[in-house]
PDB file of N, CA, C and O in Angstrom:
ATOM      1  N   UNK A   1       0.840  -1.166   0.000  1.00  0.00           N
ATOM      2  CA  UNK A   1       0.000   0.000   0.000  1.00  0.00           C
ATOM      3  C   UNK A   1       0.893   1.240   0.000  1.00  0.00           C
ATOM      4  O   UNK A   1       1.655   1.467   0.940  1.00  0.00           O
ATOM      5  N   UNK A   2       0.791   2.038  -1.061  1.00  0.00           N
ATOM      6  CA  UNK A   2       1.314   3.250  -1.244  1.00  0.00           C
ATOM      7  C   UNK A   2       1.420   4.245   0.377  1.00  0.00           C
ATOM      8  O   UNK A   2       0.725   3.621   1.179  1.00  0.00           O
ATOM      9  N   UNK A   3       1.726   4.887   0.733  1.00  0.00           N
ATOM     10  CA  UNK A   3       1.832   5.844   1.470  1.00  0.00           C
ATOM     11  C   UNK A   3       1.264   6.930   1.262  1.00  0.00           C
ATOM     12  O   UNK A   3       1.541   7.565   0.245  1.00  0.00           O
ATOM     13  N   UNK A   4       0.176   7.478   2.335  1.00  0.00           N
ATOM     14  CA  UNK A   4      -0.205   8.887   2.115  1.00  0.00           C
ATOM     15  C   UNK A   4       0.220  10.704   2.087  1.00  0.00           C
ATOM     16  O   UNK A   4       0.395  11.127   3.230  1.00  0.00           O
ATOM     17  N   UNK A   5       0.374  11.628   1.133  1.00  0.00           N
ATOM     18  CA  UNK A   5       1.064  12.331   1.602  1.00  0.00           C
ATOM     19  C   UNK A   5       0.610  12.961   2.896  1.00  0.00           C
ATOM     20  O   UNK A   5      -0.620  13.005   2.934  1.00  0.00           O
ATOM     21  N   UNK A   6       1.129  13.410   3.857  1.00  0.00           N
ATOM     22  CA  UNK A   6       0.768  14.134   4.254  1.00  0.00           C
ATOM     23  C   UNK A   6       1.188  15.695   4.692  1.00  0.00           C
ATOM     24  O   UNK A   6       2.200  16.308   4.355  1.00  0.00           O
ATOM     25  N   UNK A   7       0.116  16.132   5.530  1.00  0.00           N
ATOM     26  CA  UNK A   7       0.422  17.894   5.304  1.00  0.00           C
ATOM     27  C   UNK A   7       1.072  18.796   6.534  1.00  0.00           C
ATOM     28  O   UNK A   7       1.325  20.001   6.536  1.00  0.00           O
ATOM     29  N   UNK A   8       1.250  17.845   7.543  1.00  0.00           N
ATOM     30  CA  UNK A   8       2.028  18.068   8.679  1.00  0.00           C
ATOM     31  C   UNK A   8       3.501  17.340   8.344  1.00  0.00           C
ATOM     32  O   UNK A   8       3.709  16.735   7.292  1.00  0.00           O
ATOM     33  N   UNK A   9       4.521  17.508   9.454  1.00  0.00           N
ATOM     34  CA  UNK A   9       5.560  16.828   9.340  1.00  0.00           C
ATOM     35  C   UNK A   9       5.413  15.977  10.588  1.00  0.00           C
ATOM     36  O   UNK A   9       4.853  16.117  11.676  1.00  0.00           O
ATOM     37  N   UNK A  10       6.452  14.640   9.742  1.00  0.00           N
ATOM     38  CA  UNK A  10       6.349  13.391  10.587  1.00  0.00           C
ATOM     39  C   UNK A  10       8.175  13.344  10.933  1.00  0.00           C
ATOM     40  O   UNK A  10       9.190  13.916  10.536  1.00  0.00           O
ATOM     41  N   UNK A  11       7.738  12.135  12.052  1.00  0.00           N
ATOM     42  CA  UNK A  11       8.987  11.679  11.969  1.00  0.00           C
ATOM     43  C   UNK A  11       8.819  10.230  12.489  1.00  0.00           C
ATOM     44  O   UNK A  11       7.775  10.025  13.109  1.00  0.00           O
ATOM     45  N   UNK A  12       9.560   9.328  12.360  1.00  0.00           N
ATOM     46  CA  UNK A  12       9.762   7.603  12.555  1.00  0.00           C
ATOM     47  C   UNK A  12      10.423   7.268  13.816  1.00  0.00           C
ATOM     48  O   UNK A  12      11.579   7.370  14.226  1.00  0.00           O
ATOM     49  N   UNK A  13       9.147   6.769  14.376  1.00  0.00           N
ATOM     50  CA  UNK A  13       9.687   5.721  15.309  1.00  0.00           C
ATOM     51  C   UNK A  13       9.884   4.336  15.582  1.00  0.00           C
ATOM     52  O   UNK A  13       8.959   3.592  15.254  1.00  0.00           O
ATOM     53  N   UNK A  14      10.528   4.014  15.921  1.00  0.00           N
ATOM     54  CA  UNK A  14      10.598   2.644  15.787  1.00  0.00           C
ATOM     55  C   UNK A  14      10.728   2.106  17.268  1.00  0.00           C
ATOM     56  O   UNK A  14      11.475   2.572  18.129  1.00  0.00           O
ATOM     57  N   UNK A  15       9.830   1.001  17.407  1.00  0.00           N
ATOM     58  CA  UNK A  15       9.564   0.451  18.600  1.00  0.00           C
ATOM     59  C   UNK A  15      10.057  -1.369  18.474  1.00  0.00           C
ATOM     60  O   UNK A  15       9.936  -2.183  17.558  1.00  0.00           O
ATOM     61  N   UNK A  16      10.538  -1.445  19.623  1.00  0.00           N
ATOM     62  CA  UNK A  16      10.410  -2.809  19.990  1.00  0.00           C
ATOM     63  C   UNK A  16       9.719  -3.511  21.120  1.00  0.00           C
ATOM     64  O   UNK A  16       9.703  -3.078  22.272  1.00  0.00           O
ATOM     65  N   UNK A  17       9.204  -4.515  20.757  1.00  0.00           N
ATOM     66  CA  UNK A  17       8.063  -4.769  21.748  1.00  0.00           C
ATOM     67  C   UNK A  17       7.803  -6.705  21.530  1.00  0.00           C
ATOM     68  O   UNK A  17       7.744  -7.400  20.515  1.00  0.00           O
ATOM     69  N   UNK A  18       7.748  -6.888  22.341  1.00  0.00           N
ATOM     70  CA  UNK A  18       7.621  -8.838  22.237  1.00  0.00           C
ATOM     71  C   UNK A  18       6.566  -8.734  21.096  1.00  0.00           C
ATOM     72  O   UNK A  18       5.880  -7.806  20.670  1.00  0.00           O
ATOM     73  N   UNK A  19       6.710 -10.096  20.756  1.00  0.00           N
ATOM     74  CA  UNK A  19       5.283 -10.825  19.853  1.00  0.00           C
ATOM     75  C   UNK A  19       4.072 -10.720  20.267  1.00  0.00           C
ATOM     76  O   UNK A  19       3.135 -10.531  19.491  1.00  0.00           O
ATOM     77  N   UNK A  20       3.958 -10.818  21.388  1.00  0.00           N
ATOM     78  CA  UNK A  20       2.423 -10.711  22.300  1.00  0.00           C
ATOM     79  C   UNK A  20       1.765  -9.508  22.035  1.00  0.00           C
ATOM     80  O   UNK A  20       0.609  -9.567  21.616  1.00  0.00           O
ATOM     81  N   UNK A  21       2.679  -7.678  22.329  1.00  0.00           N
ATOM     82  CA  UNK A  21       2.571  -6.751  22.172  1.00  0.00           C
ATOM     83  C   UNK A  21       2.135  -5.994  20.869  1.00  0.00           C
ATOM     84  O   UNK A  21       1.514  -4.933  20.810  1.00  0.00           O
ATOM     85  N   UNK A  22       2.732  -6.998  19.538  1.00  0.00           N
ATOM     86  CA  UNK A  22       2.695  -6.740  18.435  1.00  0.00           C
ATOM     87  C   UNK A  22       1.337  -7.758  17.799  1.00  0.00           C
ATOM     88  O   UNK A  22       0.842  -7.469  16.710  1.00  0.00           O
ATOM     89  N   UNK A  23       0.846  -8.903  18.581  1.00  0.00           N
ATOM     90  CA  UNK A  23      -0.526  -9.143  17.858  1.00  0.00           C
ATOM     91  C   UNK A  23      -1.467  -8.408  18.462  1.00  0.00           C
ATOM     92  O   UNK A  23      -2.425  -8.018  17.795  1.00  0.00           O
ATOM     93  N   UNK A  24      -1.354  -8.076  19.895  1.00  0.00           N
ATOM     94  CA  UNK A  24      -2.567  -7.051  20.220  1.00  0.00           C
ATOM     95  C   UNK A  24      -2.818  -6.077  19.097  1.00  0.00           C
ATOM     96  O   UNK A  24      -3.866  -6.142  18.454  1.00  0.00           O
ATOM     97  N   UNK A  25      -2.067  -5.348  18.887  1.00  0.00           N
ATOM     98  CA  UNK A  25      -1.974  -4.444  18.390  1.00  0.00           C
ATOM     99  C   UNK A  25      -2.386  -4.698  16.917  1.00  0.00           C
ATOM    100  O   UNK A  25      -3.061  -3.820  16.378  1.00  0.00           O
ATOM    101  N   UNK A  26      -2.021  -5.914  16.139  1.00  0.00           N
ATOM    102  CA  UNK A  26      -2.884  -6.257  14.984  1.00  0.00           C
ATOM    103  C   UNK A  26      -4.445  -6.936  14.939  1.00  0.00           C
ATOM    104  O   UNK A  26      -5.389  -6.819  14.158  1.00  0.00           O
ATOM    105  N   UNK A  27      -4.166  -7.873  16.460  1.00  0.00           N
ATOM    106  CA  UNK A  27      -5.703  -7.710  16.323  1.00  0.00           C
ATOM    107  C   UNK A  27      -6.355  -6.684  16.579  1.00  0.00           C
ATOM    108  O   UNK A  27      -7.365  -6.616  15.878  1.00  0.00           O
ATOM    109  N   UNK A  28      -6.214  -5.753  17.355  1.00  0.00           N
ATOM    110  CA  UNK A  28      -6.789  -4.247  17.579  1.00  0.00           C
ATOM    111  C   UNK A  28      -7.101  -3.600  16.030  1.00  0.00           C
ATOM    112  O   UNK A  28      -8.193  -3.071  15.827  1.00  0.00           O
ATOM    113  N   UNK A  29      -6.386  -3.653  15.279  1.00  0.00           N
ATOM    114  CA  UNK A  29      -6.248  -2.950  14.083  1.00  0.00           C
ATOM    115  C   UNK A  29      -7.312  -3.275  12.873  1.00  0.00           C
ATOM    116  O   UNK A  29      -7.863  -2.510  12.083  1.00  0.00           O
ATOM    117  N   UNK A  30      -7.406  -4.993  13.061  1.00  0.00           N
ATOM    118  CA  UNK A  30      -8.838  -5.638  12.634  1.00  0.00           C
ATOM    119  C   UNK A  30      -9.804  -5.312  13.372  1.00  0.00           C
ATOM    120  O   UNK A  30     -10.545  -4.532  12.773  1.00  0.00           O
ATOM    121  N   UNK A  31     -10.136  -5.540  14.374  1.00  0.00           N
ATOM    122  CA  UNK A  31     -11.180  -5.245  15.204  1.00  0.00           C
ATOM    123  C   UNK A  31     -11.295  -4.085  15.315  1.00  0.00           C
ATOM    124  O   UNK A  31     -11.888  -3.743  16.338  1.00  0.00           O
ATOM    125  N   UNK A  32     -10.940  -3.247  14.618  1.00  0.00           N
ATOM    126  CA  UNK A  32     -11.647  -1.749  14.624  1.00  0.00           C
ATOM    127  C   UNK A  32     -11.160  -0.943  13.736  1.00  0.00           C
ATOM    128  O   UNK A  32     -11.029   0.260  13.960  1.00  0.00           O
ATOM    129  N   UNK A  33     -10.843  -1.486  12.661  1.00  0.00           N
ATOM    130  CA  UNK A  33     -10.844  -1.466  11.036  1.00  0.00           C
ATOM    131  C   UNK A  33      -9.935  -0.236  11.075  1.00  0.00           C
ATOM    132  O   UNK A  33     -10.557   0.803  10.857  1.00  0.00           O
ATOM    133  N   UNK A  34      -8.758  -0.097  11.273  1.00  0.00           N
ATOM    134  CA  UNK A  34      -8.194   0.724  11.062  1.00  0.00           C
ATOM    135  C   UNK A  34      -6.964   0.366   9.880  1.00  0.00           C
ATOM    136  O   UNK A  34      -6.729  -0.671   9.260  1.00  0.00           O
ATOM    137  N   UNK A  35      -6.359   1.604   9.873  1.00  0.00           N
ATOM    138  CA  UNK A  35      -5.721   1.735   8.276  1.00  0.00           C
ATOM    139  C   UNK A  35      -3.935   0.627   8.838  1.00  0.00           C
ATOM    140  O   UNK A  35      -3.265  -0.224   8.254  1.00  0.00           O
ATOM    141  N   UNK A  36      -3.869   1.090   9.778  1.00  0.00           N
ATOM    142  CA  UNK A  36      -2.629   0.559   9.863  1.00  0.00           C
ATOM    143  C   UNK A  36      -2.014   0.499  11.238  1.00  0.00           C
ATOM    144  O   UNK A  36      -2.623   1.301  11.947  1.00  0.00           O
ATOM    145  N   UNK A  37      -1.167  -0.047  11.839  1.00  0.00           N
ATOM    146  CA  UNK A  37      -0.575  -0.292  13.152  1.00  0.00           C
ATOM    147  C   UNK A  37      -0.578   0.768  13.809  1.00  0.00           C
ATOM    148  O   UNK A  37      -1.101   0.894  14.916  1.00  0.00           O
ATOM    149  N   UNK A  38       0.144   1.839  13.042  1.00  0.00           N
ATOM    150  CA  UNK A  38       0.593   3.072  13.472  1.00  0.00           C
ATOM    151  C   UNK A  38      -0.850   4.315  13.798  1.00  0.00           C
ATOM    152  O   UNK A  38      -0.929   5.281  14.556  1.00  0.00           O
ATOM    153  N   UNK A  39      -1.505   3.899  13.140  1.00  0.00           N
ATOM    154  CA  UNK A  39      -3.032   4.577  13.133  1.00  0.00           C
ATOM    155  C   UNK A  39      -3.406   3.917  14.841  1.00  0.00           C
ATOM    156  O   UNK A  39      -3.797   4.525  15.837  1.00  0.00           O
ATOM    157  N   UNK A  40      -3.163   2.783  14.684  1.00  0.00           N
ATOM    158  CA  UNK A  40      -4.230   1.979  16.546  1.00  0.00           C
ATOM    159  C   UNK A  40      -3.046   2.464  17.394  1.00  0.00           C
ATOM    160  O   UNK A  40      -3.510   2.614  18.525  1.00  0.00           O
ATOM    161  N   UNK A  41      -2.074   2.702  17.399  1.00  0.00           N
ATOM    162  CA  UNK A  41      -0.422   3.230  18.199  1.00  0.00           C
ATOM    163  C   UNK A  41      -1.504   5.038  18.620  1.00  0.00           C
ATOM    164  O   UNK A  41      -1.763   5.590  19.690  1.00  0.00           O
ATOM    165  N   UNK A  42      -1.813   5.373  17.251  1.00  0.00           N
ATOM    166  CA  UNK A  42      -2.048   7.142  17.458  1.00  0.00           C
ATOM    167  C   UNK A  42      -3.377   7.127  18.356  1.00  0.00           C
ATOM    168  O   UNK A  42      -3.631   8.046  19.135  1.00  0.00           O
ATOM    169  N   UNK A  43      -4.257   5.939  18.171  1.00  0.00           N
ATOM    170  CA  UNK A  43      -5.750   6.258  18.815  1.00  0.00           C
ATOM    171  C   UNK A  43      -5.252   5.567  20.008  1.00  0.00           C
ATOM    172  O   UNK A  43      -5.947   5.890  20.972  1.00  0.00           O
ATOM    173  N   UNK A  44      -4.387   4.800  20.303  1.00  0.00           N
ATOM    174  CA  UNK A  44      -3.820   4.431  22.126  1.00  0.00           C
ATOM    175  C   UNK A  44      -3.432   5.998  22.716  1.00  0.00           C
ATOM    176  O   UNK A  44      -3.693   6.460  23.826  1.00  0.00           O
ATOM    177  N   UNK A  45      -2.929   6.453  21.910  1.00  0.00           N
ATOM    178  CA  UNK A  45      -2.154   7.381  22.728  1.00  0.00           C
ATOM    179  C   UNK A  45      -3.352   8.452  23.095  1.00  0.00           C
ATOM    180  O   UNK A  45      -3.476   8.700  24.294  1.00  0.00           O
ATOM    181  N   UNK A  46      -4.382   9.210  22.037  1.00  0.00           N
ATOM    182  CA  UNK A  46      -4.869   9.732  22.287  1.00  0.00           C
ATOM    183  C   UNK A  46      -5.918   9.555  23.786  1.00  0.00           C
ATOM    184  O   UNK A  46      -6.294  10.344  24.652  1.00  0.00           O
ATOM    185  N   UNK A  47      -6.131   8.030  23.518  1.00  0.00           N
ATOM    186  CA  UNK A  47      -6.988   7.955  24.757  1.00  0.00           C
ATOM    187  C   UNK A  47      -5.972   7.616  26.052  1.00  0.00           C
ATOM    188  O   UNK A  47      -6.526   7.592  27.151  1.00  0.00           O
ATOM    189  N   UNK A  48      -5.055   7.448  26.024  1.00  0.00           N
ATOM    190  CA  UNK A  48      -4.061   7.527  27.003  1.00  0.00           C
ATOM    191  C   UNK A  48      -4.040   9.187  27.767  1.00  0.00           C
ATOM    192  O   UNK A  48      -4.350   9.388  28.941  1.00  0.00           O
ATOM    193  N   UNK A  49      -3.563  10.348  26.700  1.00  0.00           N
ATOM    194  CA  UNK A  49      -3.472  11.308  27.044  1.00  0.00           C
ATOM    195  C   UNK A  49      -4.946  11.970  27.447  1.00  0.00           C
ATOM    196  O   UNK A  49      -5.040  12.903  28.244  1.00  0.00           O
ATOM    197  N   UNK A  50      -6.116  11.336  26.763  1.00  0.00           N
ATOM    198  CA  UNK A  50      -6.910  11.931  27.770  1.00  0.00           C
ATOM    199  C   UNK A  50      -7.454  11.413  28.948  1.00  0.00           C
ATOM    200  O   UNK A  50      -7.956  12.237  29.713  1.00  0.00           O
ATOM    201  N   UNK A  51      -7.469  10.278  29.255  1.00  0.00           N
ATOM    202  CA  UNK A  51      -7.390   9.579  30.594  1.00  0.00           C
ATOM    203  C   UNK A  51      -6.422  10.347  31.729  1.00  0.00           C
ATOM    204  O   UNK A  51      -6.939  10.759  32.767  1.00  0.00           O
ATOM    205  N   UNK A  52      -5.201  10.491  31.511  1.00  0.00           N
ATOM    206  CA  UNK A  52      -4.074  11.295  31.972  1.00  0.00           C
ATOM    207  C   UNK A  52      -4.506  12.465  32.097  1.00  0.00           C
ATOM    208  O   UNK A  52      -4.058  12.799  33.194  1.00  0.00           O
ATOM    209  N   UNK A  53      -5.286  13.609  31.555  1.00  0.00           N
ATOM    210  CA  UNK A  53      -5.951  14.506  31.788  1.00  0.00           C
ATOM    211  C   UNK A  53      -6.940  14.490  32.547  1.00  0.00           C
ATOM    212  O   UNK A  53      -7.081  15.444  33.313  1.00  0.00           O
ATOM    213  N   UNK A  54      -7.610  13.735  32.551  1.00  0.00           N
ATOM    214  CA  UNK A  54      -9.144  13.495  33.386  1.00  0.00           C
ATOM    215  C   UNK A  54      -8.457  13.103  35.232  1.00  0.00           C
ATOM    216  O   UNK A  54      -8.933  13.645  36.229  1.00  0.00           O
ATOM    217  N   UNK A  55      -7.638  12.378  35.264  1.00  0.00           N
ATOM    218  CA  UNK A  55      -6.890  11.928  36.014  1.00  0.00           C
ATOM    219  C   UNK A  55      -6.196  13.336  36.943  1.00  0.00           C
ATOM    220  O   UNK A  55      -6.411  13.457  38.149  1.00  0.00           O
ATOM    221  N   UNK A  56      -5.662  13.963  36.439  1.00  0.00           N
ATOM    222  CA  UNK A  56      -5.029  15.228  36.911  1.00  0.00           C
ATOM    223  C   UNK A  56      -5.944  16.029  37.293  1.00  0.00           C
ATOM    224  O   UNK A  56      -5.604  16.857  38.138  1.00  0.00           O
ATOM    225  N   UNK A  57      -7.051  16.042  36.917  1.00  0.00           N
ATOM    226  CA  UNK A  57      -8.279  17.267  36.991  1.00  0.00           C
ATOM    227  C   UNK A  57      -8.791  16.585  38.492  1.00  0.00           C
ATOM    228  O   UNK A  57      -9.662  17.271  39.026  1.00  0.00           O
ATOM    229  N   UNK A  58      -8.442  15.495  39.170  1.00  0.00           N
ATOM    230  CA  UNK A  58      -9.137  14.735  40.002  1.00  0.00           C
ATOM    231  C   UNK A  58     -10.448  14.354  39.671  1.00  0.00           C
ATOM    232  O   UNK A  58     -11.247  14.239  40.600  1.00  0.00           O
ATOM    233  N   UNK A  59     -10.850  14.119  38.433  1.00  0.00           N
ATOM    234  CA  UNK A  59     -11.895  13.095  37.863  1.00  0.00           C
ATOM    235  C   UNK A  59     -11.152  11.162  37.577  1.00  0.00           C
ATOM    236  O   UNK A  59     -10.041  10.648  37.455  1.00  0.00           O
ATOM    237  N   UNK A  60     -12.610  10.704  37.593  1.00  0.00           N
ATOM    238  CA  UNK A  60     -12.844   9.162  38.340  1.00  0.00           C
ATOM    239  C   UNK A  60     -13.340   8.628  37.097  1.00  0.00           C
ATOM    240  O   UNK A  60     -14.424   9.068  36.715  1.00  0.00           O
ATOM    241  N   UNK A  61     -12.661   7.627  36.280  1.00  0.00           N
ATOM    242  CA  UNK A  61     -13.253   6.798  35.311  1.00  0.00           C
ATOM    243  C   UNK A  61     -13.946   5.904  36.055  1.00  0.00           C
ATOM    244  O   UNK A  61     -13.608   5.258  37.047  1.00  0.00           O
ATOM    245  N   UNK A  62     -15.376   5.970  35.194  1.00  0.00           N
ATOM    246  CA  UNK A  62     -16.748   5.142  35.987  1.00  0.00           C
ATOM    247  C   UNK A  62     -16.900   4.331  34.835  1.00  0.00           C
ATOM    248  O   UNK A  62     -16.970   4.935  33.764  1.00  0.00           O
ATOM    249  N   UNK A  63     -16.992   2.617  34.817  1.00  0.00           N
ATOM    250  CA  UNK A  63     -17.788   2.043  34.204  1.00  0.00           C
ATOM    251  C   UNK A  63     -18.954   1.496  34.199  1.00  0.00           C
ATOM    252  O   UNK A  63     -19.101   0.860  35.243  1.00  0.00           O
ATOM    253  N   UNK A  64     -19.900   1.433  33.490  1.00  0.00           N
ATOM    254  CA  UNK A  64     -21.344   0.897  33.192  1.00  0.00           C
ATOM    255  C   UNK A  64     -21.791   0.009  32.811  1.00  0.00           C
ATOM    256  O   UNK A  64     -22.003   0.117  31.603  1.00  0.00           O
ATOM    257  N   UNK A  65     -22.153  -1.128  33.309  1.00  0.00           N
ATOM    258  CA  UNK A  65     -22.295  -2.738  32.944  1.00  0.00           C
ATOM    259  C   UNK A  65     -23.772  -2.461  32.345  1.00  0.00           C
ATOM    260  O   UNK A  65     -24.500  -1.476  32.472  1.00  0.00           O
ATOM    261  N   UNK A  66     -23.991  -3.905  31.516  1.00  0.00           N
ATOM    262  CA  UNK A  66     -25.392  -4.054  31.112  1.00  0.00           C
ATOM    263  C   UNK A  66     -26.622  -3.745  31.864  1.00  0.00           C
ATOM    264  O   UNK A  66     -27.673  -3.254  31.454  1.00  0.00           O
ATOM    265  N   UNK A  67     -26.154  -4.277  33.495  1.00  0.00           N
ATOM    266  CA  UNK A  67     -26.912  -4.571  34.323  1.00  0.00           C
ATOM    267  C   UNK A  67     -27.161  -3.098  35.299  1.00  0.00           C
ATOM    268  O   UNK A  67     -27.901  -3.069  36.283  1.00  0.00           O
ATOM    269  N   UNK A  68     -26.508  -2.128  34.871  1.00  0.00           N
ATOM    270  CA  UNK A  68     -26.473  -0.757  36.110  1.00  0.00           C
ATOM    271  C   UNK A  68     -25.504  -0.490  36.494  1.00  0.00           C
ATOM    272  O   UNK A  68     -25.125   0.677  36.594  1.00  0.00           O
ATOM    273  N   UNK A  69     -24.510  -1.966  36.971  1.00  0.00           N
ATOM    274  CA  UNK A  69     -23.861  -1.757  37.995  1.00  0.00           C
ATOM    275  C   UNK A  69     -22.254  -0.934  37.442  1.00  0.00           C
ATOM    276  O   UNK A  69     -21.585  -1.024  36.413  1.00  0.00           O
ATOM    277  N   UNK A  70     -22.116  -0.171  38.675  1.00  0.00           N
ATOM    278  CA  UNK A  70     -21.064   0.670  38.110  1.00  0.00           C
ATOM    279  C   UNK A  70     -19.914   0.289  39.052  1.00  0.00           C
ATOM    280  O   UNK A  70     -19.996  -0.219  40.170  1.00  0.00           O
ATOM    281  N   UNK A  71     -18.525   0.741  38.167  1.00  0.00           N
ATOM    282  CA  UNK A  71     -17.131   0.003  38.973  1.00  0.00           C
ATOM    283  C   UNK A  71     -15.791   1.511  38.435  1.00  0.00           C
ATOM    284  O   UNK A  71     -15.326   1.941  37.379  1.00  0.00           O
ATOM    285  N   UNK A  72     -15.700   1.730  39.472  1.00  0.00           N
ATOM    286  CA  UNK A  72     -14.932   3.088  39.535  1.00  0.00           C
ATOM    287  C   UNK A  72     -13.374   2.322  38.782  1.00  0.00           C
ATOM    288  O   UNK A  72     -12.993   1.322  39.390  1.00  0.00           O
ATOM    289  N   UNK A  73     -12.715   2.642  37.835  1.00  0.00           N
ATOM    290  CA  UNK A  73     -11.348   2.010  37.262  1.00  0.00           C
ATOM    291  C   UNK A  73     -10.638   2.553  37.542  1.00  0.00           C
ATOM    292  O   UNK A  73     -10.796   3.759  37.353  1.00  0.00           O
ATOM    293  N   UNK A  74      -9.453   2.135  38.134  1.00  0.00           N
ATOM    294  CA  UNK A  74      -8.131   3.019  39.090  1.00  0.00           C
ATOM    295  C   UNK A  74      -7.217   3.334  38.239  1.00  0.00           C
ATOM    296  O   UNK A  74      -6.971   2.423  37.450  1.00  0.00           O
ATOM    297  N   UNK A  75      -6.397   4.631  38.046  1.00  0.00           N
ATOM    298  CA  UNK A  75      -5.486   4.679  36.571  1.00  0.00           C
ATOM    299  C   UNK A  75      -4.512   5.026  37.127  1.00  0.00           C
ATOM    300  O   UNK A  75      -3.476   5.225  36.493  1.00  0.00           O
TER     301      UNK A  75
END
C-alpha cells in the first residue's frame, strides 16, 4: 500500500516490543478497522493522554455494565 502524503511533518519511530505486544496491536487494528498499526499506536495514545488529563483534573473513570452496575477504574 502506497503511502499517504501528508500535510504536517512526521517523523519515525521505531519500537520494539515482544510478539504478544505486536498481535494485540494487529488484532486491535482488525477489530476496529483501522488503516494501519501506526493509526491503533495514534488512537492508544490519544486515549491515554486523555485519561491522563481526566486523572489530573481529580476526575474518576466510571464504568457501566449491562446490568447498572457501576465500577470506579483506578489509573
Amino acid at each position: 500500500m502506497p503511502r499517504i502524503a501528508k500535510n504536517h511533518p512526521t517523523s519515525r519511530l521505531n519500537l520494539e516490543m515482544g510478539e504478544s505486544a505486536r498481535q494485540k496491536l494487529m488484532t486491535l487494528r482488525d477489530q476496529t478497522q483501522a488503516n494501519s498499526l501506526t493509526e491503533v499506536v495514534q488512537r492508544a495514545l490519544a486515549v491515554y493522554e486523555f485519561l491522563h488529563a481526566e486523572k489530573q483534573k481529580g476526575n474518576q473513570l466510571i464504568v457501566k455494565g449491562e446490568g447498572g452496575e457501576k465500577e470506579v477504574v483506578l489509573l
